[in-house]
Backbone bond lengths (Angstrom), bond angles and torsions (degrees), N, CA, C in turn:
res aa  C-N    CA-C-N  psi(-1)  N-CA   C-N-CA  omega(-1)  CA-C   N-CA-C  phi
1 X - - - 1.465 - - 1.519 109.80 -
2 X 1.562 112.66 122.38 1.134 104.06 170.27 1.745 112.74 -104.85
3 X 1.504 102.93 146.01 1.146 108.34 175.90 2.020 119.39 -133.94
4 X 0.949 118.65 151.39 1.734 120.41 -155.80 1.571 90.95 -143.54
5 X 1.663 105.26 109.53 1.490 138.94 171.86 1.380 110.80 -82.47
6 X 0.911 132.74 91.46 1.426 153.16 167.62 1.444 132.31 -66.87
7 X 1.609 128.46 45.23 1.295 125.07 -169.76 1.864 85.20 -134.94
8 X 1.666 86.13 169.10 1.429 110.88 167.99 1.696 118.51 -84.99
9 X 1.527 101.50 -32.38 1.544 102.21 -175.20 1.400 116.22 -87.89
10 X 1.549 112.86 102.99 2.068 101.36 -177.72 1.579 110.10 -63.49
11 X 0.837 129.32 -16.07 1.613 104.78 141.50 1.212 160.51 -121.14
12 X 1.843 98.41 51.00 1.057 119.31 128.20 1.701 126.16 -87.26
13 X 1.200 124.55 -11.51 1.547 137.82 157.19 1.343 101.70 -47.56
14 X 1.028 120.57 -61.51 1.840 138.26 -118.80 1.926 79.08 -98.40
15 X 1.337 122.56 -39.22 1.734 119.15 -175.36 1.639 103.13 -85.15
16 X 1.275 98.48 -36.54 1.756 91.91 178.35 1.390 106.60 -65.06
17 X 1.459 128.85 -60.57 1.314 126.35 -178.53 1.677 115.47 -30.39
18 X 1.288 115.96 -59.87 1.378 155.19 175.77 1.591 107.36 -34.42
19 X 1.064 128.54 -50.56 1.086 161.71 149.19 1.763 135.16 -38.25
20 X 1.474 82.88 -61.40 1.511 102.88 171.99 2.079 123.81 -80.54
21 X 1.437 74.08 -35.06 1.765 87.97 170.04 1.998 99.07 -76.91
22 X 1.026 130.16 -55.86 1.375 131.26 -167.57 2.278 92.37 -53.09
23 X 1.224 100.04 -31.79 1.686 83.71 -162.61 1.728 103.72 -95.96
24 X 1.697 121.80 -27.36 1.138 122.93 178.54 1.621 123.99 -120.04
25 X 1.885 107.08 -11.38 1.388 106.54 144.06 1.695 74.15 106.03
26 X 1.603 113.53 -128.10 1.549 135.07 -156.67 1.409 91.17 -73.74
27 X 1.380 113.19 140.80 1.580 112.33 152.35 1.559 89.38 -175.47
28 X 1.815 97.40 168.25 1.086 109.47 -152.67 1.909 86.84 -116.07
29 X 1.640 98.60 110.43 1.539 99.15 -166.66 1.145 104.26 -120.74
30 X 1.711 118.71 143.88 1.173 122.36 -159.15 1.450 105.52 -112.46
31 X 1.280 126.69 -179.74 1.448 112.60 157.67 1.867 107.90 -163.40
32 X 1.498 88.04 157.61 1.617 104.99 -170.82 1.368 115.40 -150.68
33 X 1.164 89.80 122.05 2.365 102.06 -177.76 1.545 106.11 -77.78
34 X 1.490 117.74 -45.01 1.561 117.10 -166.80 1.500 93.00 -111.75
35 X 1.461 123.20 175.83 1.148 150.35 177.20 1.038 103.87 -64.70
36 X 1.865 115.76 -69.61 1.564 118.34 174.34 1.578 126.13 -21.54
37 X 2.070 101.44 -57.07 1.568 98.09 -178.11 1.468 97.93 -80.49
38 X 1.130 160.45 -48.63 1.161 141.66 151.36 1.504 127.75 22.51
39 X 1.676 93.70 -82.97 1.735 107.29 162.06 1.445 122.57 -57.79
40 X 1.619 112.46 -31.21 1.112 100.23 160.03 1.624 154.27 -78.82
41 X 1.169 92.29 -16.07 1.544 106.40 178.95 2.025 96.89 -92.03
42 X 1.478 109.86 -28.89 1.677 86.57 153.93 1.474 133.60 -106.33
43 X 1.095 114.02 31.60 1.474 124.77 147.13 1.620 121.43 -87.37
44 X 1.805 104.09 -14.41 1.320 100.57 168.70 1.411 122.71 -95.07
45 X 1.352 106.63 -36.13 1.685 123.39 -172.21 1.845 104.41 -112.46
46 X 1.038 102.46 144.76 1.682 110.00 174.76 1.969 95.48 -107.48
47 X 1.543 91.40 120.92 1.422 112.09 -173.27 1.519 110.15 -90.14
48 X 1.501 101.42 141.31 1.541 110.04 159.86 1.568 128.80 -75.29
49 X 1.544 97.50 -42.26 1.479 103.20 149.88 1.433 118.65 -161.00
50 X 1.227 119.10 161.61 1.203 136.49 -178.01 1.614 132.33 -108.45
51 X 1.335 134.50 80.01 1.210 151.42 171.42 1.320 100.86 -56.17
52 X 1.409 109.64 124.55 1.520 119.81 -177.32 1.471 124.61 -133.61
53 X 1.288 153.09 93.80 1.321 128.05 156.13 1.374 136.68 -60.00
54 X 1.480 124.07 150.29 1.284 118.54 -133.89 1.821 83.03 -103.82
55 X 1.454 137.35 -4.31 0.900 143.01 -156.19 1.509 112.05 -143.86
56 X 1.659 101.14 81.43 2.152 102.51 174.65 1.539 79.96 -164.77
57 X 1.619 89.82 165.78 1.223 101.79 -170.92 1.678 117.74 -53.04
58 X 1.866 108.84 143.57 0.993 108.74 179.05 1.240 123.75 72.35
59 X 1.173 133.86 -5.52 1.286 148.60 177.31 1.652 105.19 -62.90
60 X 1.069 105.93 -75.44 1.939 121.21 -178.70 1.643 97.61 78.42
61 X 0.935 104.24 38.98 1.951 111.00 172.65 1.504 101.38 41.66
62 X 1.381 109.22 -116.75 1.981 124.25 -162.06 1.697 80.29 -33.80
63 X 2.086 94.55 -80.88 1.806 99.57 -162.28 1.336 136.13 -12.15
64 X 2.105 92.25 -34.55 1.954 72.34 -156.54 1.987 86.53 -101.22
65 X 1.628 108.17 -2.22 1.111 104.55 -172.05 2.111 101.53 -68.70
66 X 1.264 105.32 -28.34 1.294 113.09 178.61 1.713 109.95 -59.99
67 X 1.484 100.38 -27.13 1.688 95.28 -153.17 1.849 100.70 -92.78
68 X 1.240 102.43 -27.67 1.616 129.08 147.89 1.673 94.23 -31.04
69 X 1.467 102.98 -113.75 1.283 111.60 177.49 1.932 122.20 0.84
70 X 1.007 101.44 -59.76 1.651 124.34 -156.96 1.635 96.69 -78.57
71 X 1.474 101.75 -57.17 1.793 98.42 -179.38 1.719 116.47 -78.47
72 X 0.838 94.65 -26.45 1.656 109.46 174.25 1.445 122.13 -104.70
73 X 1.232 127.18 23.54 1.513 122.88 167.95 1.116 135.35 -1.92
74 X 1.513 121.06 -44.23 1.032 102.64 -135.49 1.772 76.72 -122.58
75 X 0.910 134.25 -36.44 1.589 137.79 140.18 1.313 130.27 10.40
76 X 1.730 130.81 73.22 1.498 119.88 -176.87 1.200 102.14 -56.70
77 X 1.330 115.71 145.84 1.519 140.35 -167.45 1.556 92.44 -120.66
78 X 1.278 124.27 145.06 1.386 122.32 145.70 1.838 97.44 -152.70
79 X 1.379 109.90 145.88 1.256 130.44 169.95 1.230 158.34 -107.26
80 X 1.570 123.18 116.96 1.583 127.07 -153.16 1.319 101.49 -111.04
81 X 1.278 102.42 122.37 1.599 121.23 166.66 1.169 134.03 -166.89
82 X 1.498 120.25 172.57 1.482 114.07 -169.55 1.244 126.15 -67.40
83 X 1.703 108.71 -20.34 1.541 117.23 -172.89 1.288 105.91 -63.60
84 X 1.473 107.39 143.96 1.569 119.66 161.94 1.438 104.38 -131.45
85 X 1.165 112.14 32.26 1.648 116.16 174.32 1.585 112.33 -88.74
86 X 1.525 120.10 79.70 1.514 111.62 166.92 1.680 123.90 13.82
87 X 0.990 98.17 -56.87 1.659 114.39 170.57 1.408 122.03 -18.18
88 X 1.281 83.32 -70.53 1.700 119.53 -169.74 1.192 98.94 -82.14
89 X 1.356 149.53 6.42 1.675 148.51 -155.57 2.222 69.66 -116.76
90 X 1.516 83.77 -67.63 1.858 92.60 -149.97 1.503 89.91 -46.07
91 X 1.373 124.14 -64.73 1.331 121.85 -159.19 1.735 113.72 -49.93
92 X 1.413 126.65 -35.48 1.212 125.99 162.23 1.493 124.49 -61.40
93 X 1.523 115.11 -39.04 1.454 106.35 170.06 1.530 103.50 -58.59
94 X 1.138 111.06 -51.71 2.091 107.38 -167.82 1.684 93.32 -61.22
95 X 0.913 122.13 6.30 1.862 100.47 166.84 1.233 109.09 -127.32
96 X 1.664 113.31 36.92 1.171 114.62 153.50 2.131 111.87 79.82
97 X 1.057 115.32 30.91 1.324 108.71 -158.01 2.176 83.57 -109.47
98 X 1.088 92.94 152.08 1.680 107.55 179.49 1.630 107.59 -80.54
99 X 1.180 124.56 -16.93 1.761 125.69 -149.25 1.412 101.48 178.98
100 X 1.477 110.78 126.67 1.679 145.03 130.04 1.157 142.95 -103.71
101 X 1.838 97.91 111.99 1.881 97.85 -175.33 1.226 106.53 -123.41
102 X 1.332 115.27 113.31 1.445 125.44 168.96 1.841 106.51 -56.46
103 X 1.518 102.72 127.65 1.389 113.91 -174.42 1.685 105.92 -56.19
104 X 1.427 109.29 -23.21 1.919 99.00 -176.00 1.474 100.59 -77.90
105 X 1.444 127.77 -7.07 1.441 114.36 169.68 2.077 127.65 -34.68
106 X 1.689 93.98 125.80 1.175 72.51 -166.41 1.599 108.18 -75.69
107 X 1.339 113.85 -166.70 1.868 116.32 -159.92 1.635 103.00 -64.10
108 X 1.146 122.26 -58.90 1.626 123.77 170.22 1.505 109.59 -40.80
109 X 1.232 117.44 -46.92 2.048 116.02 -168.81 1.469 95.26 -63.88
110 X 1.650 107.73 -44.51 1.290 103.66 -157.13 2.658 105.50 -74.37
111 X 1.743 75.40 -29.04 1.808 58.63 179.64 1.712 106.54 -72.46
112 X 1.290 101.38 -51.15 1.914 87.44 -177.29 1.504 124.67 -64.39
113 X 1.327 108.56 9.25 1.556 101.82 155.70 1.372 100.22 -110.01
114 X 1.140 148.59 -10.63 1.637 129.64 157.52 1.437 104.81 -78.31
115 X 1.150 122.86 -47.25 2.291 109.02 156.40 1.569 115.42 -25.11
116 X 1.126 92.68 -29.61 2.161 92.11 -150.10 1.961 89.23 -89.35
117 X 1.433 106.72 -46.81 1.496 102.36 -179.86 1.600 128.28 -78.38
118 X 1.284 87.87 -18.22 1.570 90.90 -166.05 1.892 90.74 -89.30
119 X 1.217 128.76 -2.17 1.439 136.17 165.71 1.143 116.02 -102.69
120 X 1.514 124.19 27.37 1.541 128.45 164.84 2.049 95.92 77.52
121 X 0.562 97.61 -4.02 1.622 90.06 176.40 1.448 126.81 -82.85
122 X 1.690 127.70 -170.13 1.095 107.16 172.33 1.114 127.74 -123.51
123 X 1.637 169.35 137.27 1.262 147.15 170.77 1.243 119.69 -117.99
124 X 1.083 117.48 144.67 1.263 114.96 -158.71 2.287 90.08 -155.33
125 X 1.769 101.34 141.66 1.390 92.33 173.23 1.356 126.61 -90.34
126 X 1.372 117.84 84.10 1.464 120.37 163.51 1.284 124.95 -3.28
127 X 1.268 114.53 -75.30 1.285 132.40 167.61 1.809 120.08 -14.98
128 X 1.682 91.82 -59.64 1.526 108.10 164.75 1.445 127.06 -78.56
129 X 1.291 119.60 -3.74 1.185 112.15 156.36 1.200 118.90 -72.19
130 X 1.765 107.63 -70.26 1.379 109.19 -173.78 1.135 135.51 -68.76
131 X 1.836 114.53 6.76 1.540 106.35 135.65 1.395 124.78 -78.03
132 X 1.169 113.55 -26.28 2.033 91.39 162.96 1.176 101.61 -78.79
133 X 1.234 154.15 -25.36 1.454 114.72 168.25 1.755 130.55 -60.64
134 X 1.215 92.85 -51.98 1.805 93.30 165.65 1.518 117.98 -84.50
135 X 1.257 112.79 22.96 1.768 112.45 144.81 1.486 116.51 -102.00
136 X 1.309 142.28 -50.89 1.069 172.82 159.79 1.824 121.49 -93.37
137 X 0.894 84.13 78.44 1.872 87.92 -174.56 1.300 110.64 -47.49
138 X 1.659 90.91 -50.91 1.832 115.80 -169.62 1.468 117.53 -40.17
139 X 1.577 110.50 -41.77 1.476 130.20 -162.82 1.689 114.80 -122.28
140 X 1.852 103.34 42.04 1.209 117.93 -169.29 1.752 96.61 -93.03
141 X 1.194 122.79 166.05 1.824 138.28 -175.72 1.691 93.86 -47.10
142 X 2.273 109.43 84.26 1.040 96.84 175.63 1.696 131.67 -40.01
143 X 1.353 122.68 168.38 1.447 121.11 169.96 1.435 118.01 -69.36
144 X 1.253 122.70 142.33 1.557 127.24 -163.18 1.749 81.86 -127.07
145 X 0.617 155.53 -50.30 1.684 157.88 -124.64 1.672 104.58 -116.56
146 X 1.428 137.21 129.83 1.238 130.91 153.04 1.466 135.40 16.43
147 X 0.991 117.05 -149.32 1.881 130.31 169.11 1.530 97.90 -116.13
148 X 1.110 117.87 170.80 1.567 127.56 -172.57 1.633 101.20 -96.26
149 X 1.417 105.21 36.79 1.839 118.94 163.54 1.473 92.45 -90.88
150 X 1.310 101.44 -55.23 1.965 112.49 -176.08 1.217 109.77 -40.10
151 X 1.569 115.36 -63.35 1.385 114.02 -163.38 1.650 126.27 -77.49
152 X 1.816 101.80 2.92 1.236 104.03 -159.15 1.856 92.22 -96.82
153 X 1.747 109.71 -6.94 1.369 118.05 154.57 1.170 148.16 -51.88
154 X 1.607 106.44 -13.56 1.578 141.25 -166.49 1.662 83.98 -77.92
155 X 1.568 108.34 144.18 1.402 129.99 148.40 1.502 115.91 -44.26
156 X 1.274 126.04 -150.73 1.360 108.40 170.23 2.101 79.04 -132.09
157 X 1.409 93.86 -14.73 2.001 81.80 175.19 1.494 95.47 -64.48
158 X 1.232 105.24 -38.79 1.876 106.69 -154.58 1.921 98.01 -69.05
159 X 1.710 103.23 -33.95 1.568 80.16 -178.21 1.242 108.27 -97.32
160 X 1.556 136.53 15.02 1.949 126.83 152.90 1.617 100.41 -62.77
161 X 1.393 116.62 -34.43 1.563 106.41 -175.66 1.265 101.48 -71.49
162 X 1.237 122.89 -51.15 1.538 100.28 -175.16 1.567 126.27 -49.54
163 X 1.425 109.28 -40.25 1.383 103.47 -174.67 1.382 118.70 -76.47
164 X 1.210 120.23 -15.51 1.386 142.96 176.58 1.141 86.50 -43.70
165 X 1.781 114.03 -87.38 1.235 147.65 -168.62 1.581 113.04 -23.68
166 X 1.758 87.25 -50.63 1.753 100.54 -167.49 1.554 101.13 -71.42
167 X 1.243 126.21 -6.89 1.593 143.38 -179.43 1.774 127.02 -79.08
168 X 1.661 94.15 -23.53 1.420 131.54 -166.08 1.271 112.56 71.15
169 X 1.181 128.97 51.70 1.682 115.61 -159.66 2.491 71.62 -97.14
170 X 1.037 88.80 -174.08 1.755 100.26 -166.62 1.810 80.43 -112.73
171 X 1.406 83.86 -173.38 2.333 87.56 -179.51 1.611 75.43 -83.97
172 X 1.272 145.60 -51.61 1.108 105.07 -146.29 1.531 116.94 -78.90
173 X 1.477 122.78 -24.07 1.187 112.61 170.85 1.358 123.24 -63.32
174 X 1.406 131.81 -30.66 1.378 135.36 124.50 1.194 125.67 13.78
175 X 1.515 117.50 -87.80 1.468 162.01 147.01 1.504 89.12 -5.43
176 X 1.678 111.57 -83.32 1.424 113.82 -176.30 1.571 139.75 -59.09
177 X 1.066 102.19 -27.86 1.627 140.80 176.65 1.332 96.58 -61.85
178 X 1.369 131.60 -56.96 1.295 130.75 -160.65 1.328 121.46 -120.70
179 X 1.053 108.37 10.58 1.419 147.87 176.78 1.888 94.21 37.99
180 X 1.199 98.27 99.75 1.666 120.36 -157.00 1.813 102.43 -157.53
181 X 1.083 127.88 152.74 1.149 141.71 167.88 1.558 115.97 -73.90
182 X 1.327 120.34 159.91 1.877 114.97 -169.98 1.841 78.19 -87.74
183 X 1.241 153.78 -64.31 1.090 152.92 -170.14 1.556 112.11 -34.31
184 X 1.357 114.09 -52.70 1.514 137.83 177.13 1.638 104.92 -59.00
185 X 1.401 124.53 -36.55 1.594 109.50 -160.29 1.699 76.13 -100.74
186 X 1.296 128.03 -54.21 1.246 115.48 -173.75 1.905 127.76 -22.40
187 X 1.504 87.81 -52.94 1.542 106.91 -179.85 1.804 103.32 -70.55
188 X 1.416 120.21 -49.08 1.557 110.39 165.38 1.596 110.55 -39.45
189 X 1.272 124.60 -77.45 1.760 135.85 149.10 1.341 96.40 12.42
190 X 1.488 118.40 -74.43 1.291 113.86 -140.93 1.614 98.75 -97.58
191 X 1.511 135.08 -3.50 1.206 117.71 153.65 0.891 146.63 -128.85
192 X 2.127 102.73 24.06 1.134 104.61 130.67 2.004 144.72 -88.70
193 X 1.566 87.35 27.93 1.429 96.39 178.27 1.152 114.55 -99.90
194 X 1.939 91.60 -27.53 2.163 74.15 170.05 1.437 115.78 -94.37
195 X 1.659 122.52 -11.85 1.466 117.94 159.97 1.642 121.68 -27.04
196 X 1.738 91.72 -50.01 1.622 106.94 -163.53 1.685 105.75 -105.56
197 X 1.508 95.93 14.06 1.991 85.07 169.94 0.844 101.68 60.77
198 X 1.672 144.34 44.88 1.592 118.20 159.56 1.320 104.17 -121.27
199 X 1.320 133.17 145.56 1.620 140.02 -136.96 1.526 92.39 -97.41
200 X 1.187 104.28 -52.17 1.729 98.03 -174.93 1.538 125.74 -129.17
201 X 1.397 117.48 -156.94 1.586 114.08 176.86 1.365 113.63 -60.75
202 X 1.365 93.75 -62.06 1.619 117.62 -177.94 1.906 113.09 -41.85
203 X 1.208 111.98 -41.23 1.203 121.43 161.93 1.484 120.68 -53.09
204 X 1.359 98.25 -62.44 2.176 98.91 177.74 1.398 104.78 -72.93
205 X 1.292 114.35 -11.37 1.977 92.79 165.01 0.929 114.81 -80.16
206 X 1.809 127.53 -30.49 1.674 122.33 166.56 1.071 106.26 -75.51
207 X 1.126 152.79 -83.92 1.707 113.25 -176.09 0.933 126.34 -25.23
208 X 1.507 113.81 -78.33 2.056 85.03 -179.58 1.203 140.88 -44.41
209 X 1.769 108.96 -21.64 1.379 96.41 178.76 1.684 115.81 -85.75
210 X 1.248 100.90 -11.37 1.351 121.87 -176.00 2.580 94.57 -67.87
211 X 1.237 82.71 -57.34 1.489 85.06 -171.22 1.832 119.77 -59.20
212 X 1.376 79.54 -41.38 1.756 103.37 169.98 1.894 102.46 -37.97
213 X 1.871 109.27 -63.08 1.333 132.01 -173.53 1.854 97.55 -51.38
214 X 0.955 127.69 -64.15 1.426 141.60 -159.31 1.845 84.35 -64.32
215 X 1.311 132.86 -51.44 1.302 106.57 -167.13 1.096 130.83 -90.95
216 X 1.053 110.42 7.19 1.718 141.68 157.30 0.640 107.93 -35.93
217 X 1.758 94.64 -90.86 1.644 118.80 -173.88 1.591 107.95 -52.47
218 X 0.928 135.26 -54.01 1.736 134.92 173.23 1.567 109.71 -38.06
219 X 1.327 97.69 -33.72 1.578 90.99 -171.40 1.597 116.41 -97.89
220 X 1.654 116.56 -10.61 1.113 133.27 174.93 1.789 109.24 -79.04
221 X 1.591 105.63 -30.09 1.325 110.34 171.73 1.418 124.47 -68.92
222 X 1.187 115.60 -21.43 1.459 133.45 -147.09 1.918 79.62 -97.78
């Protein structure tokens, strides 16, 4: 597995590495201070994933995270930085990125969200969503998915995964929860994503967490 560490500070390199070897052991890890070597070391190597800060030279945060995106497609992205501004959570999911870890994560948040990505999954901080939703309702994890005709298509296995999901549990806590195989919820995963039109992972974790947010608040009203 190759993976490409993307910050300016080597030690923030030097803890991610640290980290990543303690949870998956051997891997072939790359590293980059500016944007430039960035692009360069993936114009040489095709990555498994990509750890990024949104803030080193040349970067231009969203921009270059867009230009990422566009030249590198096919490239899981996930992103480390200082922001904890909701903002910056939503604006990274809409560019398609698998994972956001705010650098004050403490050491446990921060390994089980490098578990969750470096296993094809997604992480994302809850926490920071659903304070922009109950600050700003208006500008909560827009809808990615249909009208609630779509979702009323879901199995009722397919909608425990969703809420699971919208919960952050990973497939495998999933898996355990429902006493189901990681292969088994995967394949639920994958058809209720085309039920609900959403293109990728990163997508069915914002809905659910998005739906998760909405029944909250419904139920906090009540």
């Amino acid at each position: 597995m190759k993976i490409l560490i993307a910050d300016d500070h080597w030690i923030v390199r030097e803890s991610l590495k640290q980290v990543i070897r303690r949870l998956q052991g051997t891997h072939a890890i790359f590293e980059a201070a500016t944007f430039d070597e960035a692009m360069r070391v993936l114009d040489e190597h095709v990555m498994d994933l990509v750890l990024v800060d949104l803030i080193m030279p040349g970067f231009n945060e969203f921009e270059g995270l867009k230009r990422l995106r566009q030249r590198f497609a096919q490239a899981p992205i996930a992103v480390i930085s200082v922001h904890e501004d909701p903002a910056y959570v939503l604006r990274a999911i809409e560019n398609g990125v698998i994972g956001y870890i705010p650098k004050s994560s403490s050491g446990p948040e921060v390994e089980r969200a490098l578990e969750r990505v470096l296993g094809g999954e997604a992480y994302f901080p809850r926490r920071l969503l659903e304070r922009q939703a109950q600050a700003e309702p208006s500008l909560a994890v827009p809808q990615v998915a249909p009208p609630d005709q779509a979702a009323a298509t879901l199995t009722r296995r397919e909608q425990e995964i969703v809420e699971l999901m919208g919960m952050g549990f990973s497939v495998q806590r999933i898996a355990d929860k429902l006493k189901l195989t990681d292969h088994t919820v995967r394949i639920h995963v994958g058809n209720l994503m085309k039920k609900l039109g959403l293109p990728d992972r990163s997508a069915a974790i914002h809905y659910a967490v998005n739906l998760a947010t909405a029944r909250k608040q419904r139920k906090a009203a009540t």
